[in-house]
C-alpha positions as CSV (number, residue, x, y, z in Angstrom):
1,X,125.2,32.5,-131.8
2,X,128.4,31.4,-132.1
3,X,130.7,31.3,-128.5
4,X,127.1,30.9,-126.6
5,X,127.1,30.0,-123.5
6,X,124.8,27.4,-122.9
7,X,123.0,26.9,-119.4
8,X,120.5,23.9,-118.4
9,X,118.4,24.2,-115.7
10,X,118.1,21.3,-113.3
11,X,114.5,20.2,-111.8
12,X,115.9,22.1,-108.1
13,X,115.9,24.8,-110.5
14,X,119.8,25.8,-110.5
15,X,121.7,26.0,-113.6
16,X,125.0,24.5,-115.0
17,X,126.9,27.5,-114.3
18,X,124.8,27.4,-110.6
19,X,125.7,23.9,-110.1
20,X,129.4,23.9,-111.1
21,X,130.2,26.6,-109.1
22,X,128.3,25.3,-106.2
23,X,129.6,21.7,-105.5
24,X,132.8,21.8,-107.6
25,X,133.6,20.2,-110.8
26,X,136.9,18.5,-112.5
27,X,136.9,18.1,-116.2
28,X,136.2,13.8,-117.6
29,X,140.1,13.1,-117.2
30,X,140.2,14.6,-113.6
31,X,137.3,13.0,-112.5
32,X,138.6,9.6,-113.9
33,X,142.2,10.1,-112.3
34,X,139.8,11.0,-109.0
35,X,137.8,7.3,-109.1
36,X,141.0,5.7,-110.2
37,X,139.6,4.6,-113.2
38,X,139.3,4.7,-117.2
39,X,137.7,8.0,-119.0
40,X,135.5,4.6,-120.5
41,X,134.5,3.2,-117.2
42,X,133.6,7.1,-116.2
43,X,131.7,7.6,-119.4
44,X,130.1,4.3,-118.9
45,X,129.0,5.4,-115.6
46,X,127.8,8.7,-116.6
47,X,125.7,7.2,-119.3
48,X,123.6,5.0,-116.6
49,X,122.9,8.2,-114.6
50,X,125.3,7.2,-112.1
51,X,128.0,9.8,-111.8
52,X,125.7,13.5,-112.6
53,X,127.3,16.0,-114.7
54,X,126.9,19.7,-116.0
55,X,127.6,21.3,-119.6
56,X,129.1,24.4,-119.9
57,X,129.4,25.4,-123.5
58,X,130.6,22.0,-125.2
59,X,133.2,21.3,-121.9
60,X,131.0,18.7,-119.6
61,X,132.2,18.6,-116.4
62,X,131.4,15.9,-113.5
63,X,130.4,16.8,-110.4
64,X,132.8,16.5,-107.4
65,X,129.7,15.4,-105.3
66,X,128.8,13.0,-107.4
67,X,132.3,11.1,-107.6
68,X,132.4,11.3,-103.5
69,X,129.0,10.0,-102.9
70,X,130.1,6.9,-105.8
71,X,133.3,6.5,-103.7
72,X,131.6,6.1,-100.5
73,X,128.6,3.6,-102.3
74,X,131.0,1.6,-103.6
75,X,133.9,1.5,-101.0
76,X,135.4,-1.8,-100.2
């Protein structure tokens, strides 16, 4: 099964691929240059469920909704 694509369906029932293409995604070091932060802090924040992301293959990908609605949580 080697170069798979592997899609994971979300409770709302939409996919990876479905979601990415939906709301728009940057790749870890995009989405950290985005927030203005570290690839650690973003990690950090996407390991307390914080910031949501999608898999695509082995690439993860945050979600450009997600960074936005942190932004505007945690403006100052």
């Amino acid at each position: 099964m080697s170069g798979a694509t592997v899609r994971h369906l979300h409770p709302d029932g939409k996919d990876d691929l479905e979601e990415l293409a939906s709301s728009g995604a940057l790749s870890i070091q995009d989405g950290a240059t985005f927030l203005g932060c570290s690839r650690s802090f973003l990690y950090d924040l996407i390991g307390s469920g914080t910031i949501a992301t999608a898999k695509l293959g082995r690439h993860r990908f945050v979600l450009k909704r997600s960074l936005v609605n942190y932004l505007s949580e945690h403006a100052t």
